[in-house]
Backbone bond lengths (Angstrom), bond angles and torsions (degrees), N, CA, C in turn:
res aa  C-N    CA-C-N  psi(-1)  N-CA   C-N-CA  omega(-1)  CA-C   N-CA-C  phi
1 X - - - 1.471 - - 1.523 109.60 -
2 X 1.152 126.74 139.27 1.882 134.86 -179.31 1.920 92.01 -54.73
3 X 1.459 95.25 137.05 1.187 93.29 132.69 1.548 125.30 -155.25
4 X 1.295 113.48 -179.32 1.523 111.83 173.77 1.529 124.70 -54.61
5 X 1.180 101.23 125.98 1.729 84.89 -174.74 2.067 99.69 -138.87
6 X 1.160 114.78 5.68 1.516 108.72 159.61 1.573 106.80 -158.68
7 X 1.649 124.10 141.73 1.125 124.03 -172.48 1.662 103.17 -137.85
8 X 1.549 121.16 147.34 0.696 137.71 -147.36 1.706 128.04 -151.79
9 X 1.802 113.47 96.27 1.548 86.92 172.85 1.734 115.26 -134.30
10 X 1.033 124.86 160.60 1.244 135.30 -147.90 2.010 98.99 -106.97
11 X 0.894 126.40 106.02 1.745 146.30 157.18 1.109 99.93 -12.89
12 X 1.904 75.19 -93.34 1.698 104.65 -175.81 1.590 123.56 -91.82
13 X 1.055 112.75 101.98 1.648 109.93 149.97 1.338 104.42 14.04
14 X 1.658 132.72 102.69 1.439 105.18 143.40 1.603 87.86 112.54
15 X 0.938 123.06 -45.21 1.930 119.02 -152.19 1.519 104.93 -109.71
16 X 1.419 117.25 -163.26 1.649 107.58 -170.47 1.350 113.56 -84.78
17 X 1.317 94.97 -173.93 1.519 96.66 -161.13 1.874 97.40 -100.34
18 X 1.139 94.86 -172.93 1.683 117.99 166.09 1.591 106.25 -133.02
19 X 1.490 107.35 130.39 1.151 110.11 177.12 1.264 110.38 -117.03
20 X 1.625 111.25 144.57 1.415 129.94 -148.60 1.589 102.31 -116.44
21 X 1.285 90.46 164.90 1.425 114.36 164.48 1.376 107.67 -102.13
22 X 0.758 138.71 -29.12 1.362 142.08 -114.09 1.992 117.66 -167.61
23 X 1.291 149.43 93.38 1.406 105.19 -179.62 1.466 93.14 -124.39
24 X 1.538 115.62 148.99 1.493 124.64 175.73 1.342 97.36 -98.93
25 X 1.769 114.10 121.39 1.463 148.06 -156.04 2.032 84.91 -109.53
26 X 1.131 96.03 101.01 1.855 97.61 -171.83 2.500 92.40 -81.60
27 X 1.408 95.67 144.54 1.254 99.42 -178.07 1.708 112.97 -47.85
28 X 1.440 118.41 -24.66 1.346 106.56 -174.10 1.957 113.07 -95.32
29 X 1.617 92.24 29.81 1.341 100.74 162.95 1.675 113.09 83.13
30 X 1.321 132.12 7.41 1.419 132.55 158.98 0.811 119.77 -93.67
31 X 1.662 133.37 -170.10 1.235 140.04 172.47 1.439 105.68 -107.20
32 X 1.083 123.45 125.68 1.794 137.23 156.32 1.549 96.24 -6.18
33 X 1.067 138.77 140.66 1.958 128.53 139.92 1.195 109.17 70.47
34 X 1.890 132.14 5.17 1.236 117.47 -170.77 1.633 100.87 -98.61
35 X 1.103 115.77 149.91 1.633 98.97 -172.50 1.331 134.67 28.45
36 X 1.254 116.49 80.45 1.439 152.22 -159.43 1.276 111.52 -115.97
37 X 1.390 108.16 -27.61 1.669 108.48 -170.57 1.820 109.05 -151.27
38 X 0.823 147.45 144.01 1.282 143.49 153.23 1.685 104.69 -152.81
39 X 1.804 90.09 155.77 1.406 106.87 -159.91 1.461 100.33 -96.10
40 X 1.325 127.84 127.42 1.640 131.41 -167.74 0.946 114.14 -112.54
41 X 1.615 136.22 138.05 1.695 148.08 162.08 1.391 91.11 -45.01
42 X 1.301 102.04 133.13 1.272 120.56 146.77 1.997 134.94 -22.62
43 X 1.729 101.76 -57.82 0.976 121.22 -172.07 1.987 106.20 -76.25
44 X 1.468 120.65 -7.88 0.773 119.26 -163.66 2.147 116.19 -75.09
45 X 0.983 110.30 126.90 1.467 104.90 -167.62 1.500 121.25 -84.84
46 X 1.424 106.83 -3.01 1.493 111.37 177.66 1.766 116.49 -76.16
47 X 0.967 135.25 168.92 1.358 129.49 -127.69 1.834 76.02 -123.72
48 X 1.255 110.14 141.37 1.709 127.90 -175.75 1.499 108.41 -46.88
49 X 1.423 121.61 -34.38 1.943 119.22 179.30 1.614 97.46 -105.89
50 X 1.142 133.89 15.76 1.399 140.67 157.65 1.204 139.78 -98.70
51 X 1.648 114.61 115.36 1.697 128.02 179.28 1.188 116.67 -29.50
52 X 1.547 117.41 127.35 1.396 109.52 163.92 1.249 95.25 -144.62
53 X 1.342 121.25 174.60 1.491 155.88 169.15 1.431 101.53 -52.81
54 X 1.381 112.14 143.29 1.585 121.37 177.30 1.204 131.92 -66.84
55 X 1.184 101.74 -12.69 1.499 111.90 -167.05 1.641 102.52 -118.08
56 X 1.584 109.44 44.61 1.911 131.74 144.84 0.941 105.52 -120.10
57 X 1.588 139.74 2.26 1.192 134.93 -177.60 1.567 112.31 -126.55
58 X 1.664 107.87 151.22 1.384 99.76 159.62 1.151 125.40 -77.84
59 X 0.912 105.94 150.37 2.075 104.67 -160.52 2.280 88.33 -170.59
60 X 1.791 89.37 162.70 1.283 95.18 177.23 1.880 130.74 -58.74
61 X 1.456 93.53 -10.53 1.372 97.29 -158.37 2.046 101.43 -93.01
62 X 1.295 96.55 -19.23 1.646 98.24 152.93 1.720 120.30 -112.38
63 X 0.702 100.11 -1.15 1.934 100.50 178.58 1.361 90.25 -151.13
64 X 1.632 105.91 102.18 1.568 123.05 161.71 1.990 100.04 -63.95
65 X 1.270 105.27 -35.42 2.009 82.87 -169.09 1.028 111.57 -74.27
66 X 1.355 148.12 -7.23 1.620 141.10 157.23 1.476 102.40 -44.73
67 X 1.406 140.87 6.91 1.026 136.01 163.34 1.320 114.88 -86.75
68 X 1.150 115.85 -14.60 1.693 122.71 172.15 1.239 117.45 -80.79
69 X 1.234 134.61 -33.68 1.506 132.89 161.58 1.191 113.69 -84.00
70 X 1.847 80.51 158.66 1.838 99.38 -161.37 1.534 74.81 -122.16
71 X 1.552 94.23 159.47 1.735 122.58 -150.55 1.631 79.81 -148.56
72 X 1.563 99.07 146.89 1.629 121.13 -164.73 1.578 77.64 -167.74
73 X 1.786 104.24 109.58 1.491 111.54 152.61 1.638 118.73 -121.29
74 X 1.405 97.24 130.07 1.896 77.57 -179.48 1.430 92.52 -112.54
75 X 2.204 108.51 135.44 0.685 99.91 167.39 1.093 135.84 -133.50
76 X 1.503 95.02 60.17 1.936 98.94 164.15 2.220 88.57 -104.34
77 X 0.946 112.58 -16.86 1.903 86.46 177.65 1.334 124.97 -93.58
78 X 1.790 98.27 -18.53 1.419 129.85 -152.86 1.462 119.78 32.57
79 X 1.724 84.13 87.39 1.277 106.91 162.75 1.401 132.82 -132.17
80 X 1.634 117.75 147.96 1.324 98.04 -159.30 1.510 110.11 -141.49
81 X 1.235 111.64 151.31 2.089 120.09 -129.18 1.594 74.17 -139.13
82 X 1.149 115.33 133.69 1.487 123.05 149.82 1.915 107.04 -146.34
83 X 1.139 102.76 133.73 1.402 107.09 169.29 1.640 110.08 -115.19
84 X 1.665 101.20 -166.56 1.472 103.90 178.29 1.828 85.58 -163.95
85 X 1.599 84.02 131.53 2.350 92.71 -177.68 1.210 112.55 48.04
86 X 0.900 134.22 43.42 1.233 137.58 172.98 1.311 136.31 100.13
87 X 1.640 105.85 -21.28 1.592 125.07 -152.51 1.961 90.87 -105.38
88 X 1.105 120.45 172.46 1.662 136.73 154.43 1.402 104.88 -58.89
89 X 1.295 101.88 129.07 1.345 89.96 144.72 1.663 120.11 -112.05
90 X 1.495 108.90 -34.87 1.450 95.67 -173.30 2.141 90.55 -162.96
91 X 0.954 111.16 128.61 1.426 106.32 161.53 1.049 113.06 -128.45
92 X 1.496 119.99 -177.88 1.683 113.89 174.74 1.778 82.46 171.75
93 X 2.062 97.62 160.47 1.466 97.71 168.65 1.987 108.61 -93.18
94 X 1.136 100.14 -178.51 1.778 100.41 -174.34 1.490 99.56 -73.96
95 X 1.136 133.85 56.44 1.711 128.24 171.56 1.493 79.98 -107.88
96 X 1.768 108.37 155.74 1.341 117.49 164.82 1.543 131.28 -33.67
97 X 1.601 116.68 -51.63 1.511 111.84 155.99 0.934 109.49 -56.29
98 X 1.629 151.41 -56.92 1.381 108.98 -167.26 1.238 126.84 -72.58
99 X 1.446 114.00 -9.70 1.340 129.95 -169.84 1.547 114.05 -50.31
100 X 2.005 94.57 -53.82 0.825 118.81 159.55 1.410 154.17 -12.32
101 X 1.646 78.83 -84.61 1.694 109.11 158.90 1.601 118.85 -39.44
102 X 0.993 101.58 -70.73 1.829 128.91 162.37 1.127 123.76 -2.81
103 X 1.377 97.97 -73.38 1.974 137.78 -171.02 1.902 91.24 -63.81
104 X 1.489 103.43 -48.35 1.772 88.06 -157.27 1.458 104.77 -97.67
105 X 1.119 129.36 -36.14 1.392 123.85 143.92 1.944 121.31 -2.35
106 X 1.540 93.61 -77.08 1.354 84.94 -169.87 1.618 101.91 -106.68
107 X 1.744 111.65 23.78 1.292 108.36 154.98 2.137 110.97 -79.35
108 X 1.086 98.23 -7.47 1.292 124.28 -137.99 1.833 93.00 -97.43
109 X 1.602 110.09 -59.79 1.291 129.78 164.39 1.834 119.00 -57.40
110 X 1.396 111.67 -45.91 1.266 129.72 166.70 1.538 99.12 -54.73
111 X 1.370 144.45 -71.24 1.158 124.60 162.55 1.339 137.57 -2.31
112 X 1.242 98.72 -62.42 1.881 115.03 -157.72 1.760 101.08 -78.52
113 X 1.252 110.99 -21.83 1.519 122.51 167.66 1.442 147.60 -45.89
114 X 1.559 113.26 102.57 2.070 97.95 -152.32 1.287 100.18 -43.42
115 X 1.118 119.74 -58.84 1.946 130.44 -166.50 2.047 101.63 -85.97
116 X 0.955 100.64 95.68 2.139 101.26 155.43 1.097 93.64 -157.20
117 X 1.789 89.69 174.98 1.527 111.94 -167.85 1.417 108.05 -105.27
118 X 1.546 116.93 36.15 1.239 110.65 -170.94 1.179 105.22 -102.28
119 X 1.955 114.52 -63.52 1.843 138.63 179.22 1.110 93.95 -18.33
120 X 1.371 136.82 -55.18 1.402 113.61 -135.48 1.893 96.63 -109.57
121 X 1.492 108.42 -24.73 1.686 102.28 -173.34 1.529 111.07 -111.98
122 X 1.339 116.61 89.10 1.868 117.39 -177.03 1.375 111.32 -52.34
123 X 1.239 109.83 -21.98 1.530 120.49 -165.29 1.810 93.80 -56.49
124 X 1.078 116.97 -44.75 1.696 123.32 -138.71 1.815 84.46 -94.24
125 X 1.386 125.38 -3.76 1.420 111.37 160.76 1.793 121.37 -97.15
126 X 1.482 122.47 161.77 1.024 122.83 5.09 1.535 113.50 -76.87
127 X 1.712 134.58 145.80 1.580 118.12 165.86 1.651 117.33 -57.72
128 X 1.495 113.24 175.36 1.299 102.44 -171.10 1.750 95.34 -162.89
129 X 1.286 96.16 126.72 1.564 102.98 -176.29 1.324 101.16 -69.88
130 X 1.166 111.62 148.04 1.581 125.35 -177.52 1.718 128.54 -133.82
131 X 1.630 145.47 119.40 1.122 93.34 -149.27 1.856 83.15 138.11
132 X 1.477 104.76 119.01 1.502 94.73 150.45 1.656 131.82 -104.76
133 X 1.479 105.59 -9.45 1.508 128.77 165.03 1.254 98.48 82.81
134 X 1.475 131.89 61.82 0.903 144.55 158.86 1.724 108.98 -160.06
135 X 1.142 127.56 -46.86 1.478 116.88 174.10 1.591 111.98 -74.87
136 X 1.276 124.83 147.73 1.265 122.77 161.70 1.162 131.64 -98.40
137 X 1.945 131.75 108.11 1.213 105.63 -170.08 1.576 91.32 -176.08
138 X 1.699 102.18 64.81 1.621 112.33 -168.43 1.697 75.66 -134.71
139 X 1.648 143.15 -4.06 1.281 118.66 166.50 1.627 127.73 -25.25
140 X 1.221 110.70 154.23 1.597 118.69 171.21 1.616 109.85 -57.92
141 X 1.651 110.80 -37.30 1.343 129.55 176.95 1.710 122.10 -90.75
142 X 1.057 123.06 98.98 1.343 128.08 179.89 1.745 107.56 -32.32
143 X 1.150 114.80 -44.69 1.434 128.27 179.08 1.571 105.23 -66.24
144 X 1.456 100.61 -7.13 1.899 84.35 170.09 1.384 100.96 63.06
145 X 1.519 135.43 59.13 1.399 125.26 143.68 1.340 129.67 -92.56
146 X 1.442 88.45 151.48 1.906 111.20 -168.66 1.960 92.85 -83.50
147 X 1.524 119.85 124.03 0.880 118.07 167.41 1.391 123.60 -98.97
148 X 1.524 114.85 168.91 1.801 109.68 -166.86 1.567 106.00 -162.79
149 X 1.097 111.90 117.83 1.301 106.51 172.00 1.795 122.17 -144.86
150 X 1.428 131.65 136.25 1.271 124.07 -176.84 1.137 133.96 -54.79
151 X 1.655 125.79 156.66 1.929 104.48 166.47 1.286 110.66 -69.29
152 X 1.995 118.92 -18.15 1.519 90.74 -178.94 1.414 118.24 -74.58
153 X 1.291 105.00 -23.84 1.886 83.31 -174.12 1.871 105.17 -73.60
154 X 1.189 128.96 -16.81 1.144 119.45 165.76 1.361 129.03 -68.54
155 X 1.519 105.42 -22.96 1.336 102.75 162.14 1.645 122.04 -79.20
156 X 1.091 119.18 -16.53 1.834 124.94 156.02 0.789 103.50 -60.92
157 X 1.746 139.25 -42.59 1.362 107.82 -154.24 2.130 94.58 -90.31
158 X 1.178 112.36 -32.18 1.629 121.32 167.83 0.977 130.02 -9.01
159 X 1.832 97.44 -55.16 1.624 147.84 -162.17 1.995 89.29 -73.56
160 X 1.570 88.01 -71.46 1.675 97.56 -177.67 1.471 125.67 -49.73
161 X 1.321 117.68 -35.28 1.548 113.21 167.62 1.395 117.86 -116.17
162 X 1.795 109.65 38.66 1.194 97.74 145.08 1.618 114.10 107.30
163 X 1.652 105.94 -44.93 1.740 135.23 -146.90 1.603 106.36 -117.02
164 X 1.037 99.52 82.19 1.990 113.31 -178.94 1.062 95.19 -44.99
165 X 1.668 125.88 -38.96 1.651 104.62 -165.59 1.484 118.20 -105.01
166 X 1.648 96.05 27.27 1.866 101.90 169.07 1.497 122.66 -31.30
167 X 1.390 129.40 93.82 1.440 118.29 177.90 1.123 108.85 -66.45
168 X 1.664 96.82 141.39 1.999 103.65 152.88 1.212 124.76 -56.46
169 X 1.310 122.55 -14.11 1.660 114.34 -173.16 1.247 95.44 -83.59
170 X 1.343 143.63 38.98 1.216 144.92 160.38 1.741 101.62 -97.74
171 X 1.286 123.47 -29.14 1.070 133.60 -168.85 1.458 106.86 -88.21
172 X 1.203 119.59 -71.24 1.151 139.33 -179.02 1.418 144.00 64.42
173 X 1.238 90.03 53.76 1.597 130.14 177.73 1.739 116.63 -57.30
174 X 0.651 126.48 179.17 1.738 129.27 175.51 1.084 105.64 -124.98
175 X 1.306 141.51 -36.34 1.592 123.13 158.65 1.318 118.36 -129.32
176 X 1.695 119.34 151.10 1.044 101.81 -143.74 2.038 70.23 -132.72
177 X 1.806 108.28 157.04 1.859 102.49 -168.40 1.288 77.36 -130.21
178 X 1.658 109.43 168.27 1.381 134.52 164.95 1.813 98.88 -120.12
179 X 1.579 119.13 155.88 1.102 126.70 136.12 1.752 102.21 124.00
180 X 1.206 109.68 7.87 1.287 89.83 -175.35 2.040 103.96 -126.39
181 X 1.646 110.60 -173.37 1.235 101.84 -176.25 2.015 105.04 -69.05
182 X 1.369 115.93 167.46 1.352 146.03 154.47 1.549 89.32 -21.58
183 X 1.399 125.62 134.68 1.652 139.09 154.49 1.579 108.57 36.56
184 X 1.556 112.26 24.75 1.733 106.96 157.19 1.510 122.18 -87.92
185 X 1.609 84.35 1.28 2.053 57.46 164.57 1.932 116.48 -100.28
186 X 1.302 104.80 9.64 1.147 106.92 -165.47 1.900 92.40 -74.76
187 X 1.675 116.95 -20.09 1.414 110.76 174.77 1.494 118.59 -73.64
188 X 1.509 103.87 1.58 1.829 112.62 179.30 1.692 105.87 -63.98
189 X 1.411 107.02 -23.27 1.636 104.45 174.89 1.555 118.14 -29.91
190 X 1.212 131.32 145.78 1.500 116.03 178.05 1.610 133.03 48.07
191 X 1.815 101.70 14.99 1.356 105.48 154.25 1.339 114.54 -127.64
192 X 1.577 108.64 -173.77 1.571 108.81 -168.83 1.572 91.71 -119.88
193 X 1.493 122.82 152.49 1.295 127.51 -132.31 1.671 88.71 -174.15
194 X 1.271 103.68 111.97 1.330 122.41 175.47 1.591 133.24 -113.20
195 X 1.322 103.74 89.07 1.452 108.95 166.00 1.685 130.31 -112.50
196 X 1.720 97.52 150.36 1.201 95.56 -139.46 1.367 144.18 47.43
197 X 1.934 117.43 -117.72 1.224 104.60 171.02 1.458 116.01 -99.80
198 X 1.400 115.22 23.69 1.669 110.71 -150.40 2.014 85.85 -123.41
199 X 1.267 125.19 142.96 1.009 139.19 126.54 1.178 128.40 -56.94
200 X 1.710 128.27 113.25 1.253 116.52 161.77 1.536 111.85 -104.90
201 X 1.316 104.65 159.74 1.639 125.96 157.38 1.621 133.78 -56.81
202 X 1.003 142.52 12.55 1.717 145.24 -147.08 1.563 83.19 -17.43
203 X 1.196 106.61 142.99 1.673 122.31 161.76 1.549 138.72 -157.10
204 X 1.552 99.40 -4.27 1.116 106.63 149.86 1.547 116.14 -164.21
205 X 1.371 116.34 175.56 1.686 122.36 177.17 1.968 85.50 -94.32
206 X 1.781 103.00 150.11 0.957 133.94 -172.12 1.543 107.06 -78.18
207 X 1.338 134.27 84.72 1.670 102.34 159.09 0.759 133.40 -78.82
208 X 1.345 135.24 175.13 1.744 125.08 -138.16 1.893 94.84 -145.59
209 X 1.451 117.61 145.69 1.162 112.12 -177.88 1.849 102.83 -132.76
210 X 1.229 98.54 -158.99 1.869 95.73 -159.23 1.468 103.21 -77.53
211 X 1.324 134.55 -9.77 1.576 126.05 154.28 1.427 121.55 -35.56
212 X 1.670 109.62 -38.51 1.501 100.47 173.92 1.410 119.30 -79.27
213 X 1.455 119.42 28.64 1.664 121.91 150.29 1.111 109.91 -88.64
214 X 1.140 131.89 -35.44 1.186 125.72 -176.44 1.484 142.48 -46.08
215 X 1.494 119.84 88.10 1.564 101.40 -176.89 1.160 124.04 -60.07
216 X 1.395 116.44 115.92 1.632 110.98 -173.90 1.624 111.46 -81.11
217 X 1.131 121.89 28.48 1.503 114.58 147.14 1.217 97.73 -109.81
218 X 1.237 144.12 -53.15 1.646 124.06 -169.60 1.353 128.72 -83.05
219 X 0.891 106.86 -27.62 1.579 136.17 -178.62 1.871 126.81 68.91
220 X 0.996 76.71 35.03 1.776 108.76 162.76 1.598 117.91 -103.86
221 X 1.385 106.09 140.19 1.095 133.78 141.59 1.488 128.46 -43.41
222 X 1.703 112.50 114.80 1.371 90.03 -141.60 1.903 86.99 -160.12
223 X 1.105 119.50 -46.96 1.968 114.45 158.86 1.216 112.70 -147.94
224 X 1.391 103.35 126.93 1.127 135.92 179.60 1.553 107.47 -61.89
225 X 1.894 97.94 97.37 1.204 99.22 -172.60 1.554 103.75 -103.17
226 X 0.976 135.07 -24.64 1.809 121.91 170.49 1.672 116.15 -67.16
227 X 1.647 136.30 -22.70 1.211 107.91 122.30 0.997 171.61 171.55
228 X 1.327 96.62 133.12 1.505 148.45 152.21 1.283 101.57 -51.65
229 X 1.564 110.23 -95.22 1.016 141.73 -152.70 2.241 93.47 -50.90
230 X 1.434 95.10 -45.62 1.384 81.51 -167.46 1.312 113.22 -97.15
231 X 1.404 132.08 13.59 1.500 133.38 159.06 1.501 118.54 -112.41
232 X 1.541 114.28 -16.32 1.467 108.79 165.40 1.464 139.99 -76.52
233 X 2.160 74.36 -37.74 1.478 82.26 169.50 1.723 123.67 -121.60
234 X 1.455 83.70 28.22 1.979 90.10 170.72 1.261 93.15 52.09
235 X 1.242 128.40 69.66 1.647 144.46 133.59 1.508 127.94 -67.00
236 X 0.619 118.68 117.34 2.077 114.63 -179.85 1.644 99.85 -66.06
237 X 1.861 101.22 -41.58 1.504 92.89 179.09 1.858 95.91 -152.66
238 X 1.760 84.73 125.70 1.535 74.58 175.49 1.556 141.31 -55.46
239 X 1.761 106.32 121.60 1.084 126.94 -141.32 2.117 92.01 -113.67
240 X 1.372 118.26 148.39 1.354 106.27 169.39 2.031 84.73 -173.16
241 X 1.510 113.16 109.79 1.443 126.74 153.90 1.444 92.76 90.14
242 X 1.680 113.31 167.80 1.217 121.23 -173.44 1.807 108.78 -123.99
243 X 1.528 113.96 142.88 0.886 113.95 -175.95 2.103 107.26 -91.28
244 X 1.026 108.05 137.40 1.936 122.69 174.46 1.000 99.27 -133.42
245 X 1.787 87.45 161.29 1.766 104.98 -162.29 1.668 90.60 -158.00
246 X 1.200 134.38 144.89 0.909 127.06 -132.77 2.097 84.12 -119.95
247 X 1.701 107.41 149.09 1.304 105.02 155.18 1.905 152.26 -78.45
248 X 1.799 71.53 28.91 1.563 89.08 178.89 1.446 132.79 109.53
249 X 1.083 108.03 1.11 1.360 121.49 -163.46 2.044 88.85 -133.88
250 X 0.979 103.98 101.26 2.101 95.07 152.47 1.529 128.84 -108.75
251 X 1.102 102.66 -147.32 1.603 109.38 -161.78 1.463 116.56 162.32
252 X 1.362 92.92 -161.61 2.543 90.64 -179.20 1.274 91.29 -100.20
253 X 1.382 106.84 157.39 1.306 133.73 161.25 1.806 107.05 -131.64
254 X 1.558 107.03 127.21 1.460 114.06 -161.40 1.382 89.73 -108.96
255 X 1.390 129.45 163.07 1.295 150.63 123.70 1.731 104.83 -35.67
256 X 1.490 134.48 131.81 1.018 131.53 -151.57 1.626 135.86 55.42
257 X 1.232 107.09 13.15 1.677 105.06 175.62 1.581 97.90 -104.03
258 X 1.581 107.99 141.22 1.025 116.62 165.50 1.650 134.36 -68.53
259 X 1.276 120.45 149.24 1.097 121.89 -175.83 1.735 114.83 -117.95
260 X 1.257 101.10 146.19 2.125 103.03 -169.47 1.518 87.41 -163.52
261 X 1.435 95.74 138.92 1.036 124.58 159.49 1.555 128.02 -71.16
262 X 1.234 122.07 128.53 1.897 135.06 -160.46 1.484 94.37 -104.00
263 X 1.530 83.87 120.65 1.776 104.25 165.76 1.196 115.12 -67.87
């Protein structure tokens, strides 16, 4: 039978993850702490506790080197630690100075970068942390989906470019299953799918954008994984894991709980 065997949720918008033991699946279908915070263009008009599209924010899929810093949020004080090689780079708590601090820091690092979206558009400075670090609702998907995808289909795609040790944090899903064939769970669409104590919804296939070049240890651009995805495996649009959303009711989901599909 599949089960969970790595879990995963993301702070900040865009930056690394935290890996769990554990994730609390809140009843209105997110994850506890997953997108809590993201760092926003300037020019962007949506309101600081309001969803937007990825591309007002720095995130991996325009600045591959945010893959080089490591991110430490604690959040029972909400506080937030980011370094780079080992050293600090900048922390602070979410009060306006640190907010501050924060924003120009790695507006600051984003600079010095061959590839960002800053050099060329002034408009999109100063950045501005956004975010009370406790609600989640900086997803790629306005609907706030919980993503999921297997090691086997990651091991197809491995196979396809070559690199046995293709990480998932290229993907960056929140739970990750063992045990079943290559890209079957992408047929979980339109079923109900039970792990642990939580029922999910399958509701859609994942498309995938240029973040999954990103080596998240170097933070380069480095295989062209969309396509891949859409000439190896005859994709209409590169596709990788399925997004669920839960019918209202959540709970934990562990590393080691099994997963089955609901008649």
């Amino acid at each position: 039978m599949p089960r969970v065997v790595a879990l995963y949720r993301y702070p900040v918008k865009g930056f690394t993850p935290e890996g769990c033991d554990a994730l609390t699946v809140l009843d209105e279908g997110r994850i506890a702490g997953d997108r809590v915070l993201g760092i926003r263009f300037a020019n962007s008009s949506a309101l600081d506790d309001a969803w937007s599209k990825k591309n007002e924010f720095v995130a991996l899929v325009n600045t591959p080197g945010l893959a080089c810093l490591t991110l430490r949020f604690d959040h029972r004080t909400l506080h937030l630690d980011i370094g780079l090689k080992g050293s600090a780079l900048v922390g602070g708590a979410l009060d306006d100075t640190g907010r501050k601090r924060i924003a120009l820091a790695i507006e600051n690092y984003v600079l010095q970068l061959d590839e960002n979206p800053l050099s060329s558009h002034p408009e999109r400075t100063p950045l501005r942390v956004v975010g009370d670090g406790v609600a989640p609702r900086y997803q790629d998907n306005e609907a706030g989906q919980i993503t999921l995808h297997s090691r086997e289909s990651l091991a197809a795609v491995a196979t396809a470019v070559s690199n046995p040790g293709l990480s998932e944090l290229r993907f960056r899903s929140n739970i990750v299953i063992e045990g079943l064939e290559a890209w079957e769970e992408l047929n979980w669409v339109g079923r109900k799918i039970c792990i642990g104590q939580v029922i999910f919804d399958g509701v859609a296939m994942k498309g995938r954008c240029l973040a999954t070049h990103v080596n998240p240890d170097f933070g380069e651009r480095d295989i062209t994984v969309l396509k891949t995805l859409a000439n190896t495996f005859n994709q209409d649009k590169p596709t990788f894991a399925i997004g669920m959303v839960t019918n209202g009711a959540g709970g934990q989901v562990h590393i080691g709980d099994k997963v089955s599909l609901v008649d």
